[in-house]
N, C-alpha and C positions, 0 to 999 in steps of 0.2 A: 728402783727395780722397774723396769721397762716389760709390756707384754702388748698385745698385739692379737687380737680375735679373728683367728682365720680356720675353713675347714672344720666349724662346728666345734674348737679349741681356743682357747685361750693360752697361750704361746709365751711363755718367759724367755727373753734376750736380754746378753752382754753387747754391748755394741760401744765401738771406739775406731777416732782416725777417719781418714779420710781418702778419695782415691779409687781405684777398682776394687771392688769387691769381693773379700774372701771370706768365705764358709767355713765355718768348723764344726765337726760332728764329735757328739763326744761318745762315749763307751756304756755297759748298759750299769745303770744303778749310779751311774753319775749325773754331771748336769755342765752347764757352761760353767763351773767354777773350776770344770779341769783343766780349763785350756787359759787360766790367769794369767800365768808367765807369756804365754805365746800372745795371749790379747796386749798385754804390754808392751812384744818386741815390735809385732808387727803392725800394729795400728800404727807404727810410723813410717810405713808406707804404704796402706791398704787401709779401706774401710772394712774393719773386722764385726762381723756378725755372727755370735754364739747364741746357737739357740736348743730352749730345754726339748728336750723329746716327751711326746705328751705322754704324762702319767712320770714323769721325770723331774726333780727341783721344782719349777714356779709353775710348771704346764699343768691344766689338768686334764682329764685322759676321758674325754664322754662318747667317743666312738670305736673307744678298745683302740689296743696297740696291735699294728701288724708293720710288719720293716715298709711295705708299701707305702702304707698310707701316710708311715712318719716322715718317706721321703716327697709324699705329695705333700704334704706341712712345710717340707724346708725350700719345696717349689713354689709355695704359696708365699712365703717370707720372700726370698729371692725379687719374685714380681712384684709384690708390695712396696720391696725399696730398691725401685728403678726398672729391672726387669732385665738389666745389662749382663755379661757373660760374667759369673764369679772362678775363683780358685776357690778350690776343695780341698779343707784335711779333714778325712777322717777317720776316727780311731778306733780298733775292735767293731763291735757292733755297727759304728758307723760306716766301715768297707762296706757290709751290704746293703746300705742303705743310702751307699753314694752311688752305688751300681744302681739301681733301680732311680735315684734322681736323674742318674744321666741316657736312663730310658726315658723315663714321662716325658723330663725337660731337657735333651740333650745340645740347643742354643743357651741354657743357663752356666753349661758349666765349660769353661775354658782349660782348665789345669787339673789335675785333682795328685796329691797324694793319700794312700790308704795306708796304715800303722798298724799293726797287731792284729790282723785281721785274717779273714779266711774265703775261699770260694763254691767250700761245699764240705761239710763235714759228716755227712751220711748218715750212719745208726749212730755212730758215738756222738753226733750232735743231739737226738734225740735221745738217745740214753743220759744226755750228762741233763738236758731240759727237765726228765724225770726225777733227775736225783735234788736237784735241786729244788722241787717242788717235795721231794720228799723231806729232805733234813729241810727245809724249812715248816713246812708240817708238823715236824716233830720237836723243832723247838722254838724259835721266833726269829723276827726280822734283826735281831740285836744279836745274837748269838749269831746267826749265818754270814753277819757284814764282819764279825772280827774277827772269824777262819777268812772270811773271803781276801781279806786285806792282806793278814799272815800268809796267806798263800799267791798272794797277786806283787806286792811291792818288794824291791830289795831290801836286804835285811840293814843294810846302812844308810837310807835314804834319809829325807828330811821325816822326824816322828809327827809336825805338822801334816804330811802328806797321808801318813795313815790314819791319823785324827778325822780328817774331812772325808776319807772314802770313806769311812767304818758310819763316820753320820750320814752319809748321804745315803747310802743304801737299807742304815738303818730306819731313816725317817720314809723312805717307800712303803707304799701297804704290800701286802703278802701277795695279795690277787693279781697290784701292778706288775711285780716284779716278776713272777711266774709269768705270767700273759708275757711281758716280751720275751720273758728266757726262749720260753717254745716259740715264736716268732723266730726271734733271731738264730737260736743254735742249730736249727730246720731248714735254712735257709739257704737253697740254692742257687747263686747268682753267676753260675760258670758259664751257661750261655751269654749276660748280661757283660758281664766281662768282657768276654771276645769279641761283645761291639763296641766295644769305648775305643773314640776315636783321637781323643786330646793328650797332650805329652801327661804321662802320669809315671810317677815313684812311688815304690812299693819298698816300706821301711817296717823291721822289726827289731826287737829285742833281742838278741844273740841267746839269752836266757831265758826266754819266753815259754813258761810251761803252763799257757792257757791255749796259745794260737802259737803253735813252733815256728821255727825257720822256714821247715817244709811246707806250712802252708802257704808262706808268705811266695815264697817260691814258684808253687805253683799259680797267685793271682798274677806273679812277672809273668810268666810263660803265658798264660791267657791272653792277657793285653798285648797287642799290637807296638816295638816299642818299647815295652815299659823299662823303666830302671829299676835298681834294687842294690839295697845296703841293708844291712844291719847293723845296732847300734850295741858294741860293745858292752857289757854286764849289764846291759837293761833286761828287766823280764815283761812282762804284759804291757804295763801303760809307760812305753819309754820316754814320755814328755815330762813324766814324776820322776820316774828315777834317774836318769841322767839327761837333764835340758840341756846342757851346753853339747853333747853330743849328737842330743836329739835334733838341736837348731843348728849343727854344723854338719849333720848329715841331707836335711831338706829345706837348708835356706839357698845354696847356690842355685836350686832348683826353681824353688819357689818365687826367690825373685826376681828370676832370669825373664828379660824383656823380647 
């Protein structure tokens, strides 16, 4: 297990492959263990760099989480190894927090797609940031990650894939996990949007009932540009529930030269 001291953090990365550099961003209460299947396709042609978000899997979190600051992390990683233009996926949480890398560092990033994501979710972002700080209050991080899971993956997916999200978000502490909820759900990246200037694809889960179609929609309409698909019976994290989809919707994309 690989990490990396940057930004006052301590930084857990998956890293594989060789080649131009691609970013992955993973989703919140996750870690680089979401993107395993994709570290595997694509690291044979790219140098793949998954990295935890602090207060996330292997990172630890000593200057509080805000989507900015985690994006000045994955631009410090970026520079750290080499400092060349990378391709961007990221997923949920990580849209706004690709949006804000391609403000700080906008020569880091060449390509990006965003996944399950959104551009601005207004009061019901901050009301769902409440609720979730509420039911977890009320009963624990263990209880909260196995409606979350029930409610996030398809119902016939791999029962591995709900195994490792239910731990993952179980094993966060309560303060982490609130702290970015209200970070991210609060987060309005609709100006940051409409300056992205690199060919970008915007993919969702056709079932997606965390971050609908509509939002996704609306981050294409933003961008300059952008493309857009969605991925047949995937619902929130479509790289879980249907990968060969997920990879046949944003690989022509992703590894067009």
């Amino acid at each position: 297990m690989a990490s990396i001291d940057l930004n006052g953090e301590r930084l857990g990365f998956d890293r594989a492959g060789s080649g131009e550099t691609l970013l992955l961003i993973h989703s919140l209460g996750t870690a680089s263990w979401l993107w395993r299947e994709q570290i595997r396709r694509w690291s044979t042609h790219f140098d793949v760099i998954a990295v935890d978000a602090r207060g996330h899997g292997r990172s630890s979190r000593n200057g509080g989480f805000t989507v900015r600051n985690v994006a000045a992390d994955m631009a410090a990683v970026l520079e750290a190894f080499g400092g060349t233009p990378a391709r961007v996926v990221a997923i949920s949480m990580g849209g706004p927090i690709a949006a804000h890398l391609t403000d700080i560092a906008p020569h880091l990033v060449s390509r990006l797609v965003i996944a399950d994501s959104f551009a601005n979710q207004g009061e019901a972002g901050a009301t769902r940031a409440a609720a979730i700080a509420t039911a977890i209050g009320a009963g624990s991080m263990a209880a909260y990650a196995r409606q979350y899971t029930a409610d996030t993956l398809v119902e016939d997916g791999d029962p591995a894939h709900a195994g490792e999200l239910t731990a993952s978000i179980a094993g966060m502490s309560a303060e982490a996990y609130i702290e970015a909820a209200q970070s991210v759900f609060t987060a309005n990246v609709v100006d940051l949007y409409a300056k992205i200037a690199v060919p970008t694809l915007v993919v969702v889960g056709s079932r997606d009932n965390r971050t609908p179609p509509k939002l996704s929609q609306e981050i294409a309409a933003l961008i300059p540009g952008a493309g857009y698909a969605e991925i047949e019976g995937a619902r929130h994290l479509a790289n879980l529930d249907r990968p060969e989809a997920f990879h046949a919707a944003i690989d022509p994309f992703l590894l067009a030269r």
